[in-house]
C-alpha positions as CSV (number, residue, x, y, z in Angstrom):
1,X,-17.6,-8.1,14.4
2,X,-17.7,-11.6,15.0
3,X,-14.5,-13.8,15.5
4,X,-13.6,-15.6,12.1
5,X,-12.4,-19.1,11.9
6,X,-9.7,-19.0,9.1
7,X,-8.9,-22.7,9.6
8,X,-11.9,-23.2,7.3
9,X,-11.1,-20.6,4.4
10,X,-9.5,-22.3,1.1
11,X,-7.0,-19.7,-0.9
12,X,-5.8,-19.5,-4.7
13,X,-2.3,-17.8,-4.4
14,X,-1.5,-16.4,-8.0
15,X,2.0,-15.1,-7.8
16,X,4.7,-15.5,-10.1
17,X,7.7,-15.1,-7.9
18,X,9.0,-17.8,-5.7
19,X,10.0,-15.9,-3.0
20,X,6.2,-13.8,-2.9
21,X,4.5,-17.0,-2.7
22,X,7.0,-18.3,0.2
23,X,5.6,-14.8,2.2
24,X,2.0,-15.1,1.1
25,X,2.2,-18.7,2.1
26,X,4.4,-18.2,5.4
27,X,1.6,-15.3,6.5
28,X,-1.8,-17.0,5.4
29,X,-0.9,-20.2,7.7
30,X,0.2,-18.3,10.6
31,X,-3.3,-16.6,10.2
32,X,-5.0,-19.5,10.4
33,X,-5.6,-20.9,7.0
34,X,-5.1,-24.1,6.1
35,X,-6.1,-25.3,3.1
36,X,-3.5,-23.3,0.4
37,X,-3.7,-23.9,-3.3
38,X,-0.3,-22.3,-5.4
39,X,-0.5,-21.4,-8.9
40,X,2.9,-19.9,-10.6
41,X,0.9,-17.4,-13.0
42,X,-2.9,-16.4,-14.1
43,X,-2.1,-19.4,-16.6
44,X,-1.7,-22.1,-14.1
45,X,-4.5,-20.4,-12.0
46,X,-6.9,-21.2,-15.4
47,X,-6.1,-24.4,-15.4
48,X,-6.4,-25.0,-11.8
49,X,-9.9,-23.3,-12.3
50,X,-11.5,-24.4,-14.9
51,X,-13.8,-27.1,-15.2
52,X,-13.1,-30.8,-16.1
53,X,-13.9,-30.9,-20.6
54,X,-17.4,-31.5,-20.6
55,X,-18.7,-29.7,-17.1
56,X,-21.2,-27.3,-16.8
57,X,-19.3,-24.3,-14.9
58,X,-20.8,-23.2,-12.0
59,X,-22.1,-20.0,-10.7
60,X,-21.5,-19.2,-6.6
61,X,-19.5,-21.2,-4.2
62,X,-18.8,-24.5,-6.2
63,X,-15.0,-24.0,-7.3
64,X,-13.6,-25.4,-3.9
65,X,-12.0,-22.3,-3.1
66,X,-13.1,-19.2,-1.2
67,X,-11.0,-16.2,-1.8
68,X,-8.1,-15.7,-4.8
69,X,-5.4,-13.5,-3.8
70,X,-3.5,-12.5,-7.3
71,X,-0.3,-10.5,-8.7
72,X,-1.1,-8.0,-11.4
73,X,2.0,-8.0,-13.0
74,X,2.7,-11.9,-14.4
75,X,4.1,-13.2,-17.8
76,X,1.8,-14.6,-20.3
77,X,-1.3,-14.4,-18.4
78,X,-1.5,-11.5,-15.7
79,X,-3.5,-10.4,-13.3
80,X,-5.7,-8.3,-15.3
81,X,-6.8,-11.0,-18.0
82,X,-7.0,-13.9,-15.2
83,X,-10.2,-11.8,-13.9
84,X,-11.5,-11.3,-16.8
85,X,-11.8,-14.8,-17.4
86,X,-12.7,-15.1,-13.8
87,X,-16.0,-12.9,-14.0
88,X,-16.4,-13.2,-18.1
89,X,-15.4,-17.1,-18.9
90,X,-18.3,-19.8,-19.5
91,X,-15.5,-22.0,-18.0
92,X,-15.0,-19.8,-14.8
93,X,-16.6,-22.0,-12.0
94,X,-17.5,-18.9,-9.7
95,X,-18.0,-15.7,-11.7
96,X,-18.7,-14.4,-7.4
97,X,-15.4,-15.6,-5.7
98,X,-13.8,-12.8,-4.0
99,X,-10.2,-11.7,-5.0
100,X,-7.3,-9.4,-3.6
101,X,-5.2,-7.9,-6.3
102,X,-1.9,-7.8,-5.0
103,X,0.9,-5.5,-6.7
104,X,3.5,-2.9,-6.5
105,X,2.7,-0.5,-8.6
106,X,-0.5,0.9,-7.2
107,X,-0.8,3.9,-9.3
108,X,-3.8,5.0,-10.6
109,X,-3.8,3.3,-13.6
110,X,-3.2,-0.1,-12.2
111,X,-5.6,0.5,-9.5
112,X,-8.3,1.5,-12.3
113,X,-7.4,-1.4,-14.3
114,X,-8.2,-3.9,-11.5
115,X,-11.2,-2.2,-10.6
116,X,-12.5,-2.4,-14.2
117,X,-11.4,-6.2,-14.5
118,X,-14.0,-7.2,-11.0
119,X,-11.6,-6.9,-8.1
120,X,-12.9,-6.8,-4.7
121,X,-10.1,-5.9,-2.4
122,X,-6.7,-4.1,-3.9
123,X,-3.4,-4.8,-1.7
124,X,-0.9,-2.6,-2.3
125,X,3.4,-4.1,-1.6
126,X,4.9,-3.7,0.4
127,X,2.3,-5.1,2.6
128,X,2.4,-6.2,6.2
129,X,0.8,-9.2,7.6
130,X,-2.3,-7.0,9.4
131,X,-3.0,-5.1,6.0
132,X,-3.5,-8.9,4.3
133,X,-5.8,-9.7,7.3
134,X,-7.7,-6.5,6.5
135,X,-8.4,-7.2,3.2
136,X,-9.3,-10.8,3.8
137,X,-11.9,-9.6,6.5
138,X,-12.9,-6.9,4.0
139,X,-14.2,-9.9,1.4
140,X,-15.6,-11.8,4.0
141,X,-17.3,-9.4,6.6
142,X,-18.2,-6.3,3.7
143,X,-19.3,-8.5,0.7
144,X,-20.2,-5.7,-2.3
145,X,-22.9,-6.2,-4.0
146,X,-22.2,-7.2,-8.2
147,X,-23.1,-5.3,-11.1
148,X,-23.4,-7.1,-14.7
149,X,-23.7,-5.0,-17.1
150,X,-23.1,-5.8,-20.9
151,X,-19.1,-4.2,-20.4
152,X,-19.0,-5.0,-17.1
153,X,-19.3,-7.6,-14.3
154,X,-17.9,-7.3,-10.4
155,X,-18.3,-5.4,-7.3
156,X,-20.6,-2.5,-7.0
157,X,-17.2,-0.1,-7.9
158,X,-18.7,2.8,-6.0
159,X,-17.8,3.3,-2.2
160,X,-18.7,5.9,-1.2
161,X,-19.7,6.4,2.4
162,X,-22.3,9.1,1.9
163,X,-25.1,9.2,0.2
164,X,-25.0,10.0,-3.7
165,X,-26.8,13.5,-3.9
166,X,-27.0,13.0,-7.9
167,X,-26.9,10.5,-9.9
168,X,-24.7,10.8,-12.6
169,X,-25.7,7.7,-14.9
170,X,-28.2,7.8,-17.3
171,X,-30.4,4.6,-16.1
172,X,-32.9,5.0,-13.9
173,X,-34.0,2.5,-11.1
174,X,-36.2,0.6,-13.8
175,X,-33.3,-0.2,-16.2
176,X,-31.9,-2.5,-13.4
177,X,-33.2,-5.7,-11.8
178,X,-31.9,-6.6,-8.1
179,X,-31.4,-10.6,-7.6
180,X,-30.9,-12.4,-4.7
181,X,-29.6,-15.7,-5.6
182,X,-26.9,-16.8,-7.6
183,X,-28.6,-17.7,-10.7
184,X,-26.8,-18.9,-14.1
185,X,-26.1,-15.3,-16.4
186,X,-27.8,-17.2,-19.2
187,X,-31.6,-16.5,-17.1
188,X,-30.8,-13.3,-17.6
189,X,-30.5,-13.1,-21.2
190,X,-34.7,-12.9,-21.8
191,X,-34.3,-9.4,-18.9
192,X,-35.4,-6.1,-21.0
193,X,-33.4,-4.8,-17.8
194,X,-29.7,-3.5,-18.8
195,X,-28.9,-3.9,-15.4
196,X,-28.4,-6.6,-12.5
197,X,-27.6,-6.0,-9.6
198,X,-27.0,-9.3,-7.1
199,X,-27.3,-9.1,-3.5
200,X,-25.6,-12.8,-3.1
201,X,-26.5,-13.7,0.6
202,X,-22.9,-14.1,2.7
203,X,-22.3,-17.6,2.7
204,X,-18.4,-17.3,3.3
205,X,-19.1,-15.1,6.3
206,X,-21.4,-17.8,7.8
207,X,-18.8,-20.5,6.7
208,X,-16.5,-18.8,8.9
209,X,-18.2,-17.5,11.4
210,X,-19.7,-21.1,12.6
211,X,-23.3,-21.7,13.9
212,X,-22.6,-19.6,17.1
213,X,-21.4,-16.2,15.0
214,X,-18.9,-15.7,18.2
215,X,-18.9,-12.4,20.3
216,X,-19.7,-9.5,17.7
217,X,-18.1,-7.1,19.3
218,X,-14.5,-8.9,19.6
219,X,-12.0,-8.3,16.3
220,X,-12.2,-11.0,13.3
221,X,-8.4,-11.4,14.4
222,X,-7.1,-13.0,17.3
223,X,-4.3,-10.3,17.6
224,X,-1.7,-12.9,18.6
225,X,-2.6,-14.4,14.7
226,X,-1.5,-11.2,13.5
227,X,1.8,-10.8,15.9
228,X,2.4,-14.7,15.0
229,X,2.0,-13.8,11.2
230,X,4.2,-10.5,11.1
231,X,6.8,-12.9,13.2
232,X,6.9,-15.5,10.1
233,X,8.1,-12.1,7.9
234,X,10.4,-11.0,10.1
235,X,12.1,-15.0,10.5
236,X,12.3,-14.7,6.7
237,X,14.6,-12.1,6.5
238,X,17.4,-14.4,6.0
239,X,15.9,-15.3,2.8
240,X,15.4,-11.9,1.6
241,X,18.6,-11.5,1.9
242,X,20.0,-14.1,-0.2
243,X,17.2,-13.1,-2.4
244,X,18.2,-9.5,-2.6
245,X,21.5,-10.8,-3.3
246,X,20.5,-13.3,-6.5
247,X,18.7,-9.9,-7.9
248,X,21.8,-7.7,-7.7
249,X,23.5,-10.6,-9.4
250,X,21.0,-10.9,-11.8
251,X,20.9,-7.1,-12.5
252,X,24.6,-6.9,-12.7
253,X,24.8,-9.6,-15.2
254,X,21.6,-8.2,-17.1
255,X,23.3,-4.6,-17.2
256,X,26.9,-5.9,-18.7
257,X,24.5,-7.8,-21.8
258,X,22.6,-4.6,-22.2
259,X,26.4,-3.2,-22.6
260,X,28.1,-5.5,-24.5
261,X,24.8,-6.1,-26.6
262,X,22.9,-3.1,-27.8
263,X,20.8,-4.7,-30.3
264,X,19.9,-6.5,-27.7
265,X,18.8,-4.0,-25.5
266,X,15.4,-3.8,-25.1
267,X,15.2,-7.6,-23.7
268,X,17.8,-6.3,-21.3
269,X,16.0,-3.5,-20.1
270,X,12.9,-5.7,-19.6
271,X,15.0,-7.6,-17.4
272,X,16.1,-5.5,-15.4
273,X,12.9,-3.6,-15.2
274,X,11.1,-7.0,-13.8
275,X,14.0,-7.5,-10.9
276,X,13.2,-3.4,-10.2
277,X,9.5,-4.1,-9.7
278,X,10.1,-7.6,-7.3
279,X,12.3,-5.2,-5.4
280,X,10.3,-2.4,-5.4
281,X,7.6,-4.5,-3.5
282,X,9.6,-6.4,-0.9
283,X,12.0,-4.4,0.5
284,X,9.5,-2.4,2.7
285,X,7.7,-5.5,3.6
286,X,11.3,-5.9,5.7
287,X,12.3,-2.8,7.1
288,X,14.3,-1.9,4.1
289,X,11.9,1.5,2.7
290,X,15.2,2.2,1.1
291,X,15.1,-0.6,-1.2
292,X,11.4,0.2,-2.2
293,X,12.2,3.5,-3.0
294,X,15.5,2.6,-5.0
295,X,13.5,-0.6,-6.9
296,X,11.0,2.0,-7.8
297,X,13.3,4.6,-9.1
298,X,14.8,1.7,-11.4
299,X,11.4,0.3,-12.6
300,X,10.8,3.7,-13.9
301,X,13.5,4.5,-15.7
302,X,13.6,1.1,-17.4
303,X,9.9,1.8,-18.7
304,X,8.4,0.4,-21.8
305,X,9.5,3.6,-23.1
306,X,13.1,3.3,-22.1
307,X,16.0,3.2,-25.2
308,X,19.2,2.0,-24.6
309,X,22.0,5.0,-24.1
310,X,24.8,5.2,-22.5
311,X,23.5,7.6,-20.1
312,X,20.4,5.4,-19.2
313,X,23.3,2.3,-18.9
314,X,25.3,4.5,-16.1
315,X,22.1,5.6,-15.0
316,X,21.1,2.4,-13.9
317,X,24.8,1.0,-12.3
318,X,24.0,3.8,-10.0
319,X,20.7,2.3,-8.9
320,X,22.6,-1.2,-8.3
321,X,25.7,0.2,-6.6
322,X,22.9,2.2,-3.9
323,X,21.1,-1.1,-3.6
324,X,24.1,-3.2,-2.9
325,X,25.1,-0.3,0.0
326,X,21.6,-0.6,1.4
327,X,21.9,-4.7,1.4
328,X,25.7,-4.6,2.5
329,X,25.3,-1.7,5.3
330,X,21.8,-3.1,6.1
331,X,20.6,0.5,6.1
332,X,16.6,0.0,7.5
333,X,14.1,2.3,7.8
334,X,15.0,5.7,6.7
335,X,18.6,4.8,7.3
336,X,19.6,8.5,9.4
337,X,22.0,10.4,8.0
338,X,23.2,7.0,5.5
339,X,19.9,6.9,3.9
340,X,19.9,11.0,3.3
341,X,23.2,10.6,1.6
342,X,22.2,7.7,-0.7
343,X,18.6,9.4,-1.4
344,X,21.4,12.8,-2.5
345,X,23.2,10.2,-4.5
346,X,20.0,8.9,-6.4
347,X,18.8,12.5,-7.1
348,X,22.6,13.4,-8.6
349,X,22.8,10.8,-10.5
350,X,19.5,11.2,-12.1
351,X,20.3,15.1,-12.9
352,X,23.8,13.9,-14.0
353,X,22.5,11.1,-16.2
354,X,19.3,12.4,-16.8
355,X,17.9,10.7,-20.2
């Protein structure tokens, strides 16, 4: 594939934590890209968005920015209802710009959820620099092509390699109508078709590419880019961990209130469950799998489902002490014989406490 100038890609970062953004920012300019726009949730990102009162939203390529990389999980507005004002909205101003999903818990639900709500590229923490490079050459250099349908409206959501043998859905080939430019939805509405398909042509590519395309058979990546980029994480650990640090202090404090106020217990656990996600996702993206697998443990027992007991309370001072020995002992990677001992520790206090 041809070499891509990134020096000319505009990104949306939606990301509610401070210290994601700092990476997401930190990576994308040692990649190449300069021109950054920050929004703190899918709120923000609306308003960033839309259109001045008044102005006619537009349909491909006219919102200034190429590619939205966006958190799931966000307060007030997350990543889920930000697309589907994205592909939905009369307001959006590019029901066609390509996103990255970015979250920590990729189970199958979530994946399923951002598939449904018109994602293009789904990036799973913790990331590494290269794996964000991927998916920003997958939305550029494999554009998908759209589907509107009356429930739904994003990339084709089928990708499969070989050829479908049998088609499961009921249309046939003269229920959908293929279009090639990126006409307003409202010429559509006089169709009898109760399908479009659009094969948009690849501007961004071109944008990118330049007038010469490059060498196609060199990477979209200058693989320095990507040694530069996974550098910029590793300078941050410093800030990690004084970050990991304010989170154990911020669980602590959130597991004494939980103990010295039950009734107000479930705001507690929701606390603590949002520090267990951010951890969760970050630890592996520095060398600390430990930390993922610990964060995750926590976000799951402090579920939506989760009551306050006093077993579920022990429970999770047992996550925080094993996270404050992985931050203090700096245990990385599988951590030897250290990290077998703590992973014993997590699986006895789970039986022990088990709620």
């Amino acid at each position: 594939m041809a070499r891509l100038d990134f020096s000319r890609l505009s990104v949306l970062v939606v990301e509610d934590s401070a210290f994601m953004r700092s990476i997401f920012i930190n990576v994308l300019r040692a990649l190449g890209v300069e021109r950054l726009i920050v929004a703190e949730d899918g709120e923000q990102a609306i308003k960033i968005m839309a259109p001045s009162q008044g102005a006619k939203a537009q349909m491909i390529g006219m919102s200034g920015i190429d590619v939205v990389i966006c958190d799931y999980f966000m307060p007030t507005v997350d990543g889920a209802m930000f697309m589907r004002w994205l592909r939905r909205s009369e307001r959006s101003p590019d029901r066609f710009l390509p996103t990255i999903m970015v979250s920590a818990a990729a189970d199958m639900e979530v994946l399923f959820t951002a598939r449904d709500a018109g994602v293009d590229e789904f990036l799973a923490k913790p990331f590494s620099a290269e794996k964000l490079a991927q998916r920003l050459v997958a939305v550029v250099d494999h554009p998908r092509p759209y589907i509107y349908t009356p429930r739904y409206f994003g990339p084709d959501r089928r990708r499969r390699s070989k050829p479908v043998t049998s088609e499961r859905r009921v249309l046939s080939k003269d229920d959908v109508e293929t279009v090639y430019s990126g006409k307003e939805m409202s010429a559509l509405k006089n169709s009898s078709k109760m399908v479009w398909e659009f094969r948009i042509p690849r501007q961004l590519k071109r944008k990118l590419a330049g007038a010469s395309g490059g060498d196609p058979d060199e990477p979209a990546f200058d693989p320095a880019l990507i040694e530069a980029a996974e550098q910029k994480i590793a300078n941050m650990e410093g800030d990690y961990a004084d970050w990991v640090a304010n989170s154990i202090d911020e669980l602590t404090q959130a597991h004494h209130r939980a103990l010295e106020e039950p009734e107000r217990g479930v705001h507690h656990l929701k606390t603590i469950n949002e520090i267990a996600h951010e951890l969760r996702g970050q630890g592996g993206i520095f060398g600390y799998p430990l930390m993922t697998q610990f964060g995750k443990s926590l976000y799951d027992v402090t579920g939506e489902d989760s009551q306050i007991s006093a077993p579920l309370l022990d429970l999770i001072d047992a996550h925080i002490d094993l996270i404050k020995v992985v931050t203090k002992q700096k245990v990385k990677g599988d951590g030897g014989s250290v990290g077998q001992q703590l992973l014993k520790s997590l699986s006895e206090a789970k039986k022990k406490f088990s709620v």
